[in-house]
N, C-alpha and C positions, 0 to 999 in steps of 0.2 A: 224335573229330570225326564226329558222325552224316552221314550222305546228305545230309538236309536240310537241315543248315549250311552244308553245300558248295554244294549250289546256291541257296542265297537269298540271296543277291548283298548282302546286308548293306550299307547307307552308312556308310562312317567322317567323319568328320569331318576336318577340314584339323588338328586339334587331336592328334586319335587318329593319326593317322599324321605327325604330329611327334613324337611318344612313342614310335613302333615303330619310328622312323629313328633316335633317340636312344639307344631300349635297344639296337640293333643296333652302332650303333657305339661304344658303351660312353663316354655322354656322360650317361648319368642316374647313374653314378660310377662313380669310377675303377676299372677292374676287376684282380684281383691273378693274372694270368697273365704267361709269360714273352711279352718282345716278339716275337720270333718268330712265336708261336701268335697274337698279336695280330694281327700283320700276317696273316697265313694270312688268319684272320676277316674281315679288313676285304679281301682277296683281292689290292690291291695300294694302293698311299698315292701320290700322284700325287707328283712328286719334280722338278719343273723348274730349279730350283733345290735345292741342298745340304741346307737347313737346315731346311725344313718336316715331314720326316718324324719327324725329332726329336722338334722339338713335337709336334707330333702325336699321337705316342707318349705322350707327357709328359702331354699334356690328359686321355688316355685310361686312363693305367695307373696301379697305388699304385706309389711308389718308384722311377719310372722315372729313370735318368742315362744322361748321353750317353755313356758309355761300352761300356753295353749293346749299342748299335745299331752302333757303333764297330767292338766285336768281334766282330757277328754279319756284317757286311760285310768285315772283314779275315780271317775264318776262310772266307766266301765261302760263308757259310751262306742271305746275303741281296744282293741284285743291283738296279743299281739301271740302268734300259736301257728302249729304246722297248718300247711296248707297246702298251697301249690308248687309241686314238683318236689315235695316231701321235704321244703324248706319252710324256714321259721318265717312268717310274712307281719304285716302291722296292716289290719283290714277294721272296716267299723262294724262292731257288734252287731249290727243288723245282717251285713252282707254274710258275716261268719253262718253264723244260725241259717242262713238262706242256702249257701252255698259250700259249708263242710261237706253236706250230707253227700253233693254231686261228687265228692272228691274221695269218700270212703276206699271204692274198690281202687282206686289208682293207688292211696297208702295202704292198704292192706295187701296189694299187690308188693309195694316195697319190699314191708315186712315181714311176708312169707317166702321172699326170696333169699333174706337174710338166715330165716328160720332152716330152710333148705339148705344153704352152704355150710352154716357154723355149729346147727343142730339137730340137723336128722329128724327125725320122727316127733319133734316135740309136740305139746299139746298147746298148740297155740290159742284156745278159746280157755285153756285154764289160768295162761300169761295174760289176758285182755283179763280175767274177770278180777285175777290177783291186782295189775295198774287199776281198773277201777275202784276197787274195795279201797286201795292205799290213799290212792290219790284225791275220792270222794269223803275219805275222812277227816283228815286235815291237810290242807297243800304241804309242801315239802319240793327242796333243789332234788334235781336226779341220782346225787349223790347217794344221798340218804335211800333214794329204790332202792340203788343198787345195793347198798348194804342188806339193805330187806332182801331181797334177791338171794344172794349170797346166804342167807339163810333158809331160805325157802326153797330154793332149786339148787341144791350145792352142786350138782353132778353137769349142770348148765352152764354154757356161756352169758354171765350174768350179761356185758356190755350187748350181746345180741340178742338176749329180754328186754332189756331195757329201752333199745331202740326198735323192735316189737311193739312196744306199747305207745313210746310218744310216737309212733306213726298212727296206729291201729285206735286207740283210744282219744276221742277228743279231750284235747287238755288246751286250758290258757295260762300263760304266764302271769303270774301278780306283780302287780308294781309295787315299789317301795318307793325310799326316800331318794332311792339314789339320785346324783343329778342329773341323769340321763334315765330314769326312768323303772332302768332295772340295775341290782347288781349283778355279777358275773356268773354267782350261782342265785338264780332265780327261782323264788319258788313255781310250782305249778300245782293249779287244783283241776279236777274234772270240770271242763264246761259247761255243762246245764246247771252245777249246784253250784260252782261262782257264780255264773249270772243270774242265777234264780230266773232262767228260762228256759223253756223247752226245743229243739228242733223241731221247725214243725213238717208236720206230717205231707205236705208237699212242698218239699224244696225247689229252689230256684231250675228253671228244665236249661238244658246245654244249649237251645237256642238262643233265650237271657245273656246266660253264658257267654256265650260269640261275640251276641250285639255288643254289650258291655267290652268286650276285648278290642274290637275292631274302634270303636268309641274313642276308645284310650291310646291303640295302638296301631289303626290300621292306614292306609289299606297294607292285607296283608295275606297268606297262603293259608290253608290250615296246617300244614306243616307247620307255620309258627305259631298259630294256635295251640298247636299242641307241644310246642319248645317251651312257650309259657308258662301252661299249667300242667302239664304235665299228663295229662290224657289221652289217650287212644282215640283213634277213630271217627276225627271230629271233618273229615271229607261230607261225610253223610247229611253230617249237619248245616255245613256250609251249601250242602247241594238244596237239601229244605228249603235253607231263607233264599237259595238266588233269585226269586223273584221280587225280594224286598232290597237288594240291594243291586249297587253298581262296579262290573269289574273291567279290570284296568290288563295289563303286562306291566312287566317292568323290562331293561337291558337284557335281562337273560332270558324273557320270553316267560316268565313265568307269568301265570294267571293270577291276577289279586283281588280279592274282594273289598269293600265298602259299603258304609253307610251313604247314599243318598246326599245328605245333607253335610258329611260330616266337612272339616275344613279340610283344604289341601291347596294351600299359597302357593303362588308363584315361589319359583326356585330362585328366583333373584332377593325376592324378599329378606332384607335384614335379620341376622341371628345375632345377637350380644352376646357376650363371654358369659359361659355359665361353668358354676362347680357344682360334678355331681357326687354322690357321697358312693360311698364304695358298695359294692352289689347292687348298685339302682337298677332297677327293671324297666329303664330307657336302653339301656343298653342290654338286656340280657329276655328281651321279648318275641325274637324274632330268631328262625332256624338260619338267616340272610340278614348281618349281622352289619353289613358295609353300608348301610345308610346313616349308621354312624360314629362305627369303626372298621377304619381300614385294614384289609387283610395284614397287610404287613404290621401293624400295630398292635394286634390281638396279642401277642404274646406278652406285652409290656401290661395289660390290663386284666387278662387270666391267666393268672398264675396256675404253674401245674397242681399246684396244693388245694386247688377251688376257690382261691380267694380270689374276688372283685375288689380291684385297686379303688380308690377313687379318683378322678378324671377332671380334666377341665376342657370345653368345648371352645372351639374361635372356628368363627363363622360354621357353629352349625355342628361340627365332627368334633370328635373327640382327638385333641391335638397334644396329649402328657398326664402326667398324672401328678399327685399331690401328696402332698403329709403333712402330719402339723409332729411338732417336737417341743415338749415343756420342762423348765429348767427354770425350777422354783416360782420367779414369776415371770419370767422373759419367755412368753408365745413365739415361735418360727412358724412359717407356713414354705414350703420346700417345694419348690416347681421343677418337674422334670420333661421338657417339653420335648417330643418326638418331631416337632418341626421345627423349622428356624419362627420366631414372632418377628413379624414384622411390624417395623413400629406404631403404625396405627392403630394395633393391636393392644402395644405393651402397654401404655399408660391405663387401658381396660383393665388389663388383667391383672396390672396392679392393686388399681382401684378396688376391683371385686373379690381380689386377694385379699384384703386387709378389713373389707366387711366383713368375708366368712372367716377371718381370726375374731374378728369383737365378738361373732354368734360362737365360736367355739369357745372362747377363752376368754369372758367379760372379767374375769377378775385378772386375769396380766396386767403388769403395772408397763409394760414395754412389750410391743410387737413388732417382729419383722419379717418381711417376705421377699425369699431369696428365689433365685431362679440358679439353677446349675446348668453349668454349662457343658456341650459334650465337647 
């Protein structure tokens, strides 16, 4: 990469960086890596719910089963616990321990905001040491805090203790038998004494951080640097590495960083039908969101309630979204597509409709995939 490629700010097109977001997250095909390393790559899989990291994997790798991610969770090789943007993430036990620690003041920033609206003057360092004492003794669902809570601080808003702590205190989720890995009231224990590890003493630094982001998801603003993980102030840090990287514009003139090396296809380049599980953090990476959902379409896939639908892509964009519905043993898959499919399309999206029914629903004795019509 010459001098002069670095600084000739180059325009991509909204096209060309749906290709460089695709081959980063290994959605222009399956890639044959272990999950693990997969997740490393993708740096964490957003995880608010049990069953999307799953998919996710599944969308993204040749031969993935849920058993894989099963074992790398039960051997406690992968953790799945607040993170970035004060949401529940699925990160691999290394990168956690590396990378909570960077993440501290942005959750405790959460939490003392909460502390601030719902309870005045509280003693928030006696609420962090009560969640560690509890949560370091034996895991236990939130539930069961709160009840503790409830007794311990009666004059307080337990629910705004509560989420005090699982911001402020690192905690991981335990896996159980469930078939997705956790049940819906999951336990949580303290993270250094489930893992029987320590943070260590110099965590991963914010410029790690970036490379790692832009890897996954660039080129890209720090502005969305910081949509992702939820950080302050990460200009600075972009400004540090610009001599190890190369930046771009995009349509709107805005300035975009990269790695060097990293890929960025041709905009002609072929995208296959892909399904993505709902809050994937392909679509939820970036402050500038139209590379691979269109402005007009946002509303059908962020719901005002915060939830991420889950979505299906033709050529590239997020073109509807999905559902699956169970009725004893007969599996649906429910397509609600925001464009017309054109038939070169449908037979695809069939196809890969009726894959992601067998990964969701291997024991239906009958599946079918409908499409609604508007």
């Amino acid at each position: 990469m010459t001098q002069a490629r670095r600084s000739l700010s180059e325009v991509l097109t909204k096209r060309e960086l749906n290709r460089a977001l695709l081959a980063r997250q290994m959605l222009l095909e399956r890639e044959k890596i272990a999950p693990l390393a997969a997740i490393e790559t993708l740096v964490a899989m957003q995880a608010q719910v049990p069953r999307p990291p799953f998919m996710g994997l599944w969308t993204r790798l040749k031969d993935f089963e849920r058993e894989d991610l099963l074992r790398l969770l039960r051997e406690k090789k992968a953790i799945r616990a607040t993170t970035f943007r004060g949401t529940i993430h699925l990160m691999s036990t290394k990168d956690f321990l590396a990378i909570r620690p960077l993440l501290s003041e942005m959750l405790e920033r959460g939490a003392s905001t909460i502390v601030a609206k719902r309870m005045g003057g509280a003693d928030v360092a006696a609420i962090y040491k009560e969640g560690r004492a509890f949560f370091g003794a034996t895991p236990m669902p939130f539930d069961e805090f709160r009840k503790h809570l409830e007794g311990k601080f009666p004059k307080l808003d337990v629910r705004a203790m509560a989420y005090t702590v699982r911001m402020g205190v690192p905690l991981v989720m335990l896996p159980s038998e469930a078939v997705w890995g956790f049940p819906a009231n999951a336990d949580f224990g303290l993270a250094e004494k489930w893992l029987a590890a320590k943070f260590p003493a110099n965590c991963m630094s914010l410029e790690t951080l970036v490379l790692r982001y832009l890897a996954a998801f660039g080129p890209a603003t720090p502005g969305d640097a910081q949509v992702w993980s939820g950080l302050r102030g990460l200009r600075d840090v972009f400004e540090k590495l610009r001599p190890k990287l190369v930046t771009f514009r995009d349509e709107r003139n805005r300035e975009l960083f990269d790695l060097p090396d990293a890929p960025r296809p041709k905009e002609d380049t072929p995208a296959p039908i892909r399904f993505l599980p709902e809050y994937d953090n392909a679509l939820l990476a970036h402050d500038d969101r139209t590379r691979i959902v269109a402005d007009e379409h946002r509303k059908g896939v962020f719901l005002t309630n915060l939830q991420v639908v889950g979505t299906f892509l033709v050529d590239g964009f997020v073109a509807g979204t999905w559902k699956t519905q169970r009725k004893k043993k007969s599996a649906t898959l429910t397509l609600k597509p925001f464009v017309p499919i054109v038939k070169k399309h449908a037979a695809a999206l069939e196809a890969e409709g009726e894959a992601l029914l067998r990964f969701l629903e291997p024991d239906a004795s009958t599946r079918e995939v409908r499409v609604e019509r508007s």
